[in-house]
C-alpha positions as CSV (number, residue, x, y, z in Angstrom):
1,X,-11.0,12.5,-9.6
2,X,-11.1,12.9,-13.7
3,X,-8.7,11.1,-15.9
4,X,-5.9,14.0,-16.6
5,X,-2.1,14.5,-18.1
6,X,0.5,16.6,-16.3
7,X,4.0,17.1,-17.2
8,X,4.8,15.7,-13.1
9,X,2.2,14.6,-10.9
10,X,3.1,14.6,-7.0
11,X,2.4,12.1,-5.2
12,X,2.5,13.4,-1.3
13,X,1.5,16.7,0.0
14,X,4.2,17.1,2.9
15,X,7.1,19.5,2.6
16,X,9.3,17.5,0.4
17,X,6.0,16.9,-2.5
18,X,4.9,20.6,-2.3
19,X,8.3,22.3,-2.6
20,X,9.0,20.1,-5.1
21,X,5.8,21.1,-7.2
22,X,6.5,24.7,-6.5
23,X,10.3,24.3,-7.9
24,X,8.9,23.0,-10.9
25,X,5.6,25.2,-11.4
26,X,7.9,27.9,-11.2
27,X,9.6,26.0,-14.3
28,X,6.4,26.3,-16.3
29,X,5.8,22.8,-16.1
30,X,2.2,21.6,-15.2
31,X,2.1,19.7,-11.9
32,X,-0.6,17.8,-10.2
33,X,-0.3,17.4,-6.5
34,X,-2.1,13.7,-5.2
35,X,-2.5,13.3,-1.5
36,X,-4.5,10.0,0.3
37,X,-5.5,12.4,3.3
38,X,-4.7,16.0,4.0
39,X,-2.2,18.2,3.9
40,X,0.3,17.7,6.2
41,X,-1.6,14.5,7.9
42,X,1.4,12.7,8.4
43,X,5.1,13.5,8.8
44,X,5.5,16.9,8.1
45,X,2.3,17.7,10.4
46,X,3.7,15.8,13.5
47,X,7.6,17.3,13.3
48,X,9.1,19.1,16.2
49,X,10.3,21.7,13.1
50,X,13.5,22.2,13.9
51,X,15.3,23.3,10.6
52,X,19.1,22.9,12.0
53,X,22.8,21.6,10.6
54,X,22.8,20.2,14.0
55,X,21.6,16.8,14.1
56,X,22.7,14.7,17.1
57,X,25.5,12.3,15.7
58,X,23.8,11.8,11.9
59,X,27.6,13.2,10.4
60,X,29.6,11.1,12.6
61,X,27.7,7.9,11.8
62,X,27.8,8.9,8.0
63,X,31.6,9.2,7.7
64,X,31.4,5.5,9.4
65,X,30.5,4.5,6.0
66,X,31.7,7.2,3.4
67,X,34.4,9.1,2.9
68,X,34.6,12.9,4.0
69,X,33.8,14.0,0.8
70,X,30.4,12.5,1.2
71,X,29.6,14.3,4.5
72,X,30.9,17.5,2.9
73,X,28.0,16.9,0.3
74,X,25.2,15.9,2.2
75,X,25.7,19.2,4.5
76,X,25.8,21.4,1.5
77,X,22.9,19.9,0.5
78,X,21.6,20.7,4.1
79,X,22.6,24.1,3.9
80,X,21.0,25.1,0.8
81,X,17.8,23.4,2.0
82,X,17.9,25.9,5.1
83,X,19.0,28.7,3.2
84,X,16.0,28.0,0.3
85,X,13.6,27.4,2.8
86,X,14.6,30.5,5.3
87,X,14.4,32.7,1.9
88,X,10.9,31.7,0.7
89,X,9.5,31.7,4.4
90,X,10.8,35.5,5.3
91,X,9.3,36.5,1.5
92,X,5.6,35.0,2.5
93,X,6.1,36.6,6.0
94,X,5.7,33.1,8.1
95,X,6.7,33.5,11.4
96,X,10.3,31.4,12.2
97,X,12.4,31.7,15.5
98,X,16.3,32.1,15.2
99,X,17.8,29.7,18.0
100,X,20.8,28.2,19.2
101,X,20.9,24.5,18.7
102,X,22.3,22.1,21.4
103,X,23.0,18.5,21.1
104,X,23.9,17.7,24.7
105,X,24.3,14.3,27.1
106,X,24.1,13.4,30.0
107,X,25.9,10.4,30.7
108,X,29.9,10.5,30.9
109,X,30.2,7.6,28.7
110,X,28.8,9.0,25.7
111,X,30.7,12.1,25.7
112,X,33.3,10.5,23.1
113,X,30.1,10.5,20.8
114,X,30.1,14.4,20.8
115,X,33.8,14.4,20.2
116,X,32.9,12.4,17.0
117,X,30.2,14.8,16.2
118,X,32.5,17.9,16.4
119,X,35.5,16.7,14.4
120,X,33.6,15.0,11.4
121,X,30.8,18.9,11.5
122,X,33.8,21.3,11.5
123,X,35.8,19.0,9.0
124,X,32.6,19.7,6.7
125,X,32.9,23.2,7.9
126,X,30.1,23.7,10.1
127,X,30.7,26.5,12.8
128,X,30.4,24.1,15.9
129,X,31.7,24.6,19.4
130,X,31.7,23.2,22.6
131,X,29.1,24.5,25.1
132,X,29.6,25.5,28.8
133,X,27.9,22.5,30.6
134,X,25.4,25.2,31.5
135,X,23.1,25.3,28.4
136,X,19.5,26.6,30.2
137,X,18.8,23.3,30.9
138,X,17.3,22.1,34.5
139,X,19.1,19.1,35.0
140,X,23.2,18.3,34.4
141,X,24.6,18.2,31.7
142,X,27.9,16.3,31.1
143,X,28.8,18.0,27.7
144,X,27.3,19.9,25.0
145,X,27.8,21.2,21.0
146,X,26.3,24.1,20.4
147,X,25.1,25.4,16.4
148,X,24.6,29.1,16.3
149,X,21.4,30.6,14.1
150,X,19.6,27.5,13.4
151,X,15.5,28.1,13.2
152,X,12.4,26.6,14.6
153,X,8.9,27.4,13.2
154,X,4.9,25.6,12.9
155,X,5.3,23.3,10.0
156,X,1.9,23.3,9.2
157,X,1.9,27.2,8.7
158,X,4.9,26.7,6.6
159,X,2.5,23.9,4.2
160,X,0.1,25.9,4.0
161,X,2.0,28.4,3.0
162,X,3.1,26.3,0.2
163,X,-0.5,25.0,-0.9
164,X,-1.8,28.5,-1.5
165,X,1.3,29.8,-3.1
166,X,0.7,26.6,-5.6
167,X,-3.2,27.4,-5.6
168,X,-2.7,30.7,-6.5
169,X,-0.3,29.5,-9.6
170,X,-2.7,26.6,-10.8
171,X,-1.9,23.7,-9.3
172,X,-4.2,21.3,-8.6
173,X,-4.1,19.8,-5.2
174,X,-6.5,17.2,-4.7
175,X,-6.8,15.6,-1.1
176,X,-8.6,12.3,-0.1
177,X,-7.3,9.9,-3.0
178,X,-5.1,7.4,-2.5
179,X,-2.5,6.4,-4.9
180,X,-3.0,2.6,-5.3
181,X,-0.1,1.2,-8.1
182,X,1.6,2.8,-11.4
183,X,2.0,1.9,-14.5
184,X,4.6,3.0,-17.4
185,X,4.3,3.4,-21.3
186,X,5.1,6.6,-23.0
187,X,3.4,8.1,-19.9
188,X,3.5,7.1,-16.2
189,X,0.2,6.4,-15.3
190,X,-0.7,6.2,-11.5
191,X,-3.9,4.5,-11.0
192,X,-5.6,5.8,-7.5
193,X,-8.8,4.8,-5.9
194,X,-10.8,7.7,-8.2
195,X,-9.8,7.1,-11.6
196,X,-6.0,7.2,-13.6
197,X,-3.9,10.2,-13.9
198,X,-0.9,10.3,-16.5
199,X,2.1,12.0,-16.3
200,X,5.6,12.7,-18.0
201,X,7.7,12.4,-14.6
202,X,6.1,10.8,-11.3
203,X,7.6,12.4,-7.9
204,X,7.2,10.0,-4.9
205,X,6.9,12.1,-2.0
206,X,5.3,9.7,0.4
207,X,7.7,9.3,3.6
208,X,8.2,5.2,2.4
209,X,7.6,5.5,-1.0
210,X,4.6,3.3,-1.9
211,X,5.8,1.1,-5.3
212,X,8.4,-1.4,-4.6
213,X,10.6,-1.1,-8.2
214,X,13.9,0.2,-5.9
215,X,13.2,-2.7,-2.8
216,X,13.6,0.6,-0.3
217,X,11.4,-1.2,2.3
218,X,14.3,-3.6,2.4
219,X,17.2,-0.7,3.0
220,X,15.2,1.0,5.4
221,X,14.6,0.9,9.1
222,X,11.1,2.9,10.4
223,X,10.4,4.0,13.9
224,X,7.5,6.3,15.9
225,X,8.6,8.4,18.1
226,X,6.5,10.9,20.6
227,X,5.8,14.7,21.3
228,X,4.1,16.4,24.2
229,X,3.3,20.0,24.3
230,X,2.8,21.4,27.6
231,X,1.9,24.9,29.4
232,X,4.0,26.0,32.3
233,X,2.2,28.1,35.2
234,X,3.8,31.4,35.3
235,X,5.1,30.4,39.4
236,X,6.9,27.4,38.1
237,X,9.9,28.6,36.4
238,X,11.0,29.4,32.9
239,X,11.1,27.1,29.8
240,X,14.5,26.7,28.2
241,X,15.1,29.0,25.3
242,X,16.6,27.3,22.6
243,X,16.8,23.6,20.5
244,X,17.5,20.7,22.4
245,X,18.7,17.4,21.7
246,X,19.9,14.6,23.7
247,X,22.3,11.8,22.3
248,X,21.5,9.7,25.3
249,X,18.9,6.5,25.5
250,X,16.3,7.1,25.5
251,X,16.6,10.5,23.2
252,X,15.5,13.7,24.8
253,X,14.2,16.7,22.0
254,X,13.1,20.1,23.3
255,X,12.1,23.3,22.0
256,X,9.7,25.9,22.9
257,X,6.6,27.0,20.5
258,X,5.5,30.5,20.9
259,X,1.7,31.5,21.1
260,X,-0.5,34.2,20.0
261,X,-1.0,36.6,23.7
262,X,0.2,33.3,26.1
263,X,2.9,31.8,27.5
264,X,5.1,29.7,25.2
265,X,4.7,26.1,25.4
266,X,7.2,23.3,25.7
267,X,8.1,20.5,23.2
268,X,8.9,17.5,24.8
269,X,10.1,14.7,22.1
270,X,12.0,10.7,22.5
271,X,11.3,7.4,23.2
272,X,11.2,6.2,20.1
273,X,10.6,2.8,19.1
274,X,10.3,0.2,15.6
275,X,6.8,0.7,14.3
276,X,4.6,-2.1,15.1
277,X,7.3,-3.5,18.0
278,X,5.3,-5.7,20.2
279,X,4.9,-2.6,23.2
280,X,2.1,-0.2,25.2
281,X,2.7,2.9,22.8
282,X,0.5,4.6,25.3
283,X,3.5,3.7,28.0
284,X,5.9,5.4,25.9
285,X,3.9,8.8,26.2
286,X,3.2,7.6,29.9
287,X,7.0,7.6,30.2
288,X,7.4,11.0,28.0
289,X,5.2,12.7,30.6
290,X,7.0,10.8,33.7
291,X,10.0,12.5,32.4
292,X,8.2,16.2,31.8
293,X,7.1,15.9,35.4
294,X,10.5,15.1,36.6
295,X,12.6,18.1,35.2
296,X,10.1,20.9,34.6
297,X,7.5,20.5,37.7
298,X,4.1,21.9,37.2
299,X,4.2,21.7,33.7
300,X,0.5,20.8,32.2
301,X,0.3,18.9,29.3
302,X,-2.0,20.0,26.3
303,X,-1.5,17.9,23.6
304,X,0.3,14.5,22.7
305,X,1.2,13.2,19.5
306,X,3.3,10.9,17.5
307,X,5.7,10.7,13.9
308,X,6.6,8.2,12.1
309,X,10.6,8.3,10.3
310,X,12.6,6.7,8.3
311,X,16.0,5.7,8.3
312,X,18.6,4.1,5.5
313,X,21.4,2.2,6.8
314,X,24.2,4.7,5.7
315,X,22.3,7.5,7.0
316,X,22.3,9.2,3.5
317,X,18.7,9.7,2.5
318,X,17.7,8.1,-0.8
319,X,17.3,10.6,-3.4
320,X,16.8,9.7,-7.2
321,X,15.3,7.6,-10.0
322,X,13.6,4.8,-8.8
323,X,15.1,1.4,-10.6
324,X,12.9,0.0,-13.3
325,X,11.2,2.8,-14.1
326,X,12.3,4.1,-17.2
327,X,13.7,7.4,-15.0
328,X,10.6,8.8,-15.2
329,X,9.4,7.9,-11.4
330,X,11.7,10.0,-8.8
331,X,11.8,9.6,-5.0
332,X,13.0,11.0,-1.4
333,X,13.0,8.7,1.8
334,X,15.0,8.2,4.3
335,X,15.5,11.4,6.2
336,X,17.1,10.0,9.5
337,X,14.4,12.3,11.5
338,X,16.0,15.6,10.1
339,X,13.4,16.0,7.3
340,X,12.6,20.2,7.5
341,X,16.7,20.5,5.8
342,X,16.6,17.2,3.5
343,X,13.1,17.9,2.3
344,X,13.9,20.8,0.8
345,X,17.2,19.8,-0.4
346,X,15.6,16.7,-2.2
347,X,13.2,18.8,-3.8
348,X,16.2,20.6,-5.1
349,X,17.2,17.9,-6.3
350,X,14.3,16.2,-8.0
351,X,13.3,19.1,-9.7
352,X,17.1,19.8,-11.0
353,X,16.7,16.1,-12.0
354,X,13.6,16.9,-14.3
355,X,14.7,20.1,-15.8
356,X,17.8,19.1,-16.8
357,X,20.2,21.0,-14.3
358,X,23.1,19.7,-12.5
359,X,24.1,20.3,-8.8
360,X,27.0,19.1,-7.8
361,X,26.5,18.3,-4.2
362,X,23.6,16.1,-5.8
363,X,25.8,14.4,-7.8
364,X,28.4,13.8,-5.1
365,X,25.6,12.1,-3.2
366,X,24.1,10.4,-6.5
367,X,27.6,8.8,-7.0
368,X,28.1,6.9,-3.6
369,X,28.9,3.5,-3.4
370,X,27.4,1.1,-1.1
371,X,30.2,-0.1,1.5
372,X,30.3,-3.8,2.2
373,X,29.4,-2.6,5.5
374,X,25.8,-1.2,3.9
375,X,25.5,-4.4,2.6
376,X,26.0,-6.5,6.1
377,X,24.0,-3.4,7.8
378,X,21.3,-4.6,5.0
379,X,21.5,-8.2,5.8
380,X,21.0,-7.9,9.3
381,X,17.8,-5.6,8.7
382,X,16.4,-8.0,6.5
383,X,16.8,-10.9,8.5
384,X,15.3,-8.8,11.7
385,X,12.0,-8.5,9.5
386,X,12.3,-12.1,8.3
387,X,12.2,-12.9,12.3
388,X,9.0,-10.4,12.6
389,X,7.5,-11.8,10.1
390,X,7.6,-15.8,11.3
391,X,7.6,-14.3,15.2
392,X,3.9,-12.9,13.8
393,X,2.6,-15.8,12.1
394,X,4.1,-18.1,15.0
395,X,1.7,-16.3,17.3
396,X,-1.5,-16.0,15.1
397,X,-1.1,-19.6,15.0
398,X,-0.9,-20.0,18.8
399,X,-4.1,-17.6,19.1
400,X,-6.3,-20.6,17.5
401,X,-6.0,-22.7,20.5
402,X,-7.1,-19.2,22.5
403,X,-9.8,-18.8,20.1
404,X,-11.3,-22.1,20.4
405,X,-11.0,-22.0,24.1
406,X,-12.5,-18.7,24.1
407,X,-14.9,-19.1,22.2
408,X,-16.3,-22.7,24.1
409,X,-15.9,-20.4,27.5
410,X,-18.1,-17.6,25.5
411,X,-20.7,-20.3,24.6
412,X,-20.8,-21.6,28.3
413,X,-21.5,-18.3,29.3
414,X,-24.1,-17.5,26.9
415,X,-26.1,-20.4,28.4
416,X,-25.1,-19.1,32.1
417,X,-25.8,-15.1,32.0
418,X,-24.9,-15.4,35.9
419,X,-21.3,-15.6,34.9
420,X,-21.3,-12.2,33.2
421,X,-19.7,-10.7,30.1
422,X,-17.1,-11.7,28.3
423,X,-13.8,-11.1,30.3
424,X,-12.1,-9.3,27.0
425,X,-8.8,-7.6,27.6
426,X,-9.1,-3.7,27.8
427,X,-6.7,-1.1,28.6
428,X,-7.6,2.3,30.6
429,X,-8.9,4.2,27.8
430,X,-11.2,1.8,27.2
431,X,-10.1,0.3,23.7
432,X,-7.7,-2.8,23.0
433,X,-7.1,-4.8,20.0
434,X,-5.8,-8.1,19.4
435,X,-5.0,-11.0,16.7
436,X,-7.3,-14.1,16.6
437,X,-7.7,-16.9,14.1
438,X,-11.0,-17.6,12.4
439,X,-10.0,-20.4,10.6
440,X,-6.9,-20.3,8.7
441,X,-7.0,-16.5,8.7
442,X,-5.5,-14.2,11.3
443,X,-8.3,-11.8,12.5
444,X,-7.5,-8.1,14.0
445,X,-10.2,-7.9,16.4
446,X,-10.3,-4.0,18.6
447,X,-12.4,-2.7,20.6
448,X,-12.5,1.7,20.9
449,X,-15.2,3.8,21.9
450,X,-16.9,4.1,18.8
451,X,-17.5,0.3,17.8
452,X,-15.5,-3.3,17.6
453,X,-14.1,-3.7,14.3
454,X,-12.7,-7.2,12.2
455,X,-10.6,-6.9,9.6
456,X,-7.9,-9.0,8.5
457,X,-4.9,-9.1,10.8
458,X,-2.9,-9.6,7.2
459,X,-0.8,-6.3,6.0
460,X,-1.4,-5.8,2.6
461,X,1.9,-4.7,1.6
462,X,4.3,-8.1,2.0
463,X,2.0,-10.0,4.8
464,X,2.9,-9.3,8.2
465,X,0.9,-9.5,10.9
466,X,-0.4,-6.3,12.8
467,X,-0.1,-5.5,16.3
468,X,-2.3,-2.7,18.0
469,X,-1.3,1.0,18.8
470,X,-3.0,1.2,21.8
471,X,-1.9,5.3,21.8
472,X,-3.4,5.7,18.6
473,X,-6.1,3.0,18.0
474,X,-4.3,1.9,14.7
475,X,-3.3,-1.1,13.3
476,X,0.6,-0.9,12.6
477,X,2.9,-3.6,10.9
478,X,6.4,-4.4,12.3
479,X,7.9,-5.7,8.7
480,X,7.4,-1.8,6.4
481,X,5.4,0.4,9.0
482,X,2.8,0.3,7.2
483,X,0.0,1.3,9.4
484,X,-4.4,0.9,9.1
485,X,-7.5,2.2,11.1
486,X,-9.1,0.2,13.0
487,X,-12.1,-0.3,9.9
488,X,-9.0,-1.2,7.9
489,X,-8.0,2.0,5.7
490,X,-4.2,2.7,4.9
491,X,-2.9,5.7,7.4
492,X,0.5,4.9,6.7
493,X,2.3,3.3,3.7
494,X,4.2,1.2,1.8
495,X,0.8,-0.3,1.8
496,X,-1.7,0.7,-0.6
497,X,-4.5,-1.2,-0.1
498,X,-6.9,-1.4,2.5
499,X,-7.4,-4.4,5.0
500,X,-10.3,-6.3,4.6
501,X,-13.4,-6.4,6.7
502,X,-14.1,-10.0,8.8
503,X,-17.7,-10.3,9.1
504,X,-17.2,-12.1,12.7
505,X,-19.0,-15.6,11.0
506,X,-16.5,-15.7,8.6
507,X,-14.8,-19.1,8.2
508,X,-11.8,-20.2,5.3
């Protein structure tokens, strides 16, 4: 990638970095969009879609911590985020199904969290109602809201809807380099892994934004969560019809996705988890299906997938300047899981921010103070990663005594072939992964079907200590979420730089 100067580069080529370059293209100004992998390779590609004021109990738990006024903002920010994005899709002809959406429970006990819901979302003026207890559903219900005209649609046909409508105006959108630290002057310059790119304004657009000026990986919480897609044979009932979501534990999301000359498929979404919590992510999906099976019988799964999300304590997503960096450096994180409305509405934002403008929901939302309650809801955060971290190390150092013994059983062996191979953990699909010492240095050692890989078991963002995705084969860190292939390369960040390689000799 050449040395270059835009008036903004991009950084992030999910919904919230390309509507943001579009806003400001549209402006006249010359934007750069920088992406480590591909469109849509990570949030935005793995979202259920849902673009709906609806969201489970985000306005009740808001208002715990802000005033009214506050809510009020954040849904009109919402709302114009729906209403932009709803505009531009029906102009470029992507497809987008108008549905109902339901946030539902199923235990008695948690129904005084729907009357929460209710008051707080009709106080802000959304249209919301109880539901009959009958909401298409094939299992009972104790109590249910119910949105009107909320929309569902594939968010990758909405990206790349957005890269060739940028394409087509000039913008550069170059995939496959990764952004690794920035630096300011009279320009921002981001220095990646194929050469420096200088800009006027620097948009971070990155899910957990990747510099550490504003501290955001210490104000927010991260978590993966799962989605199966499955077909339903034509004698084994009807799929649901509208937008689903559960405020029970764990949460249930549902929604169907319609396809070209076939029966629609069902979303099946929950179990969600902290990234990197010490678990069999391939037991969550286990459990997913278990649940598929249970209430729609004869359902065949076709795909399965993950998402990562992230969540501020106030449930307010962070939206701004980043701290320290002259105001030129913007960012948006923190979506709570509702990203398709406050993607857009951040981009709004950002790009107000940059030309100059003024919205006033924006500055409601700018303005907020942090509670002494965000600030104990902060504290306890912190000292949970604190505990991962030492919790990690503690148990890397406890490996060396497994290492050594392992390694004088391996030797015994080697001189008695009798005995066999090497008795290796593995799981059912026939990959595993696990955290040795070599030395002083904690090793992450796995094992898939293409090869066994040794890289350093060391994040490279603020040193925790990995533990394996046995779902994914990935290396995932329970301090950031910061998340590496098995060879080592960033998937997810804060991090930006790769792990390194253990040649398996290697000694400190």
């Amino acid at each position: 990638m050449p040395d270059d100067t835009s008036d903004v580069l991009v950084v992030g080529a999910g919904l919230t970095g390309l509507t943001t370059a579009l806003l400001l293209r549209r402006a006249g100004l010359k934007v750069t969009v920088i992406e480590a992998r591909s469109v849509g390779a990570v949030t935005t590609g793995h979202t259920t879609a849902k673009l709906s004021l609806l969201q489970g109990t985000i306005l009740s738990d808001m208002r715990k911590h802000f005033s009214q006024e506050i809510v009020n903002a954040y849904v009109q920010a919402n709302l114009e985020g729906q209403a932009w994005l709803l505009r531009y899709l029906e102009e470029h002809k992507v497809a987008v199904q108008q549905r109902d959406a339901f946030t539902y429970t199923t235990d008695p006990s948690r129904i005084e969290l729907l009357e929460h819901e209710i008051r707080i979302a009709q106080n802000a003026g959304l249209d919301v109602h109880w539901a009959a207890t009958e909401i298409g559903l094939p299992f009972p219900v104790q109590a249910a809201l119910r949105l009107k005209d909320q929309a569902q649609f594939d968010p990758m046909d909405v990206l790349e809807t957005l890269a060739s409508d940028l394409r087509s105006r000039g913008v550069r959108i170059v995939e496959g380099v990764r952004v690794r630290k920035a630096t300011s002057g009279s320009f921002t310059a981001l220095h990646t892994d194929k050469g420096t790119n200088r800009a006027q304004h620097v948009v971070l657009a990155t899910g957990f934004p990747i510099l550490d000026r504003g501290l955001y990986f210490a104000k927010l919480t991260h978590s993966r969560s799962y989605v199966a897609a499955y077909r339903m044979p034509s004698a084994s009932g009807s799929l649901p019809e509208n937008m689903y979501l559960s405020v029970d534990q764990p949460t249930r999301s549902l929604r169907t996705v319609p396809q070209y000359n076939a029966p629609d498929l069902l979303l099946v979404g929950g179990n969600d988890h902290p990234v990197g919590k010490r678990i069999s992510e391939s037991e969550q999906l286990k459990d997913l299906d278990d649940w598929a099976q249970q209430h729609f019988p004869g359902v065949q799964a076709v795909h399965q997938w993950s998402a990562q999300d992230y969540q501020s304590a106030n449930m307010v997503p962070f939206v701004g300047k980043l701290p320290r960096s002259s105001g030129n450096i913007h960012v948006a994180t923190g979506y709570n899981k509702w990203g398709m409305t406050n993607a857009v509405a951040a981009a709004l934002q950002i790009s107000s921010n940059i030309l100059g403008g003024s919205i006033p929901w924006a500055e409601t939302l700018s303005h907020r103070i942090t509670s002494p309650r965000d600030l104990a809801e902060g504290a306890k955060f912190n000292a949970g990663v604190a505990r991962k971290l030492l919790t990690g190390w503690n148990s890397a150092i406890f490996a060396q005594e497994a290492s050594i013994q392992d390694s004088t059983r391996d030797a015994a062996k080697s001189s008695n072939p009798v005995d066999g191979p090497s008795d290796e953990p593995k799981t059912e699909q026939g990959s595993n992964g696990w955290v040795r010492r070599q030395g002083l240095k904690p090793v992450a050692i796995s094992t898939t079907a293409e090869k066994t890989c040794q890289v350093s078991a060391v994040c490279s963002h603020l040193g925790g200590i990995l533990s394996w995705n046995d779902a994914e084969e990935s290396w995932d860190c329970p301090l950031h979420g910061s998340r590496f292939s098995p060879t080592g390369q960033v998937l997810e960040g804060p991090a930006t730089q790769d792990l390194k390689t253990i040649s398996p000799d290697e000694r400190s």
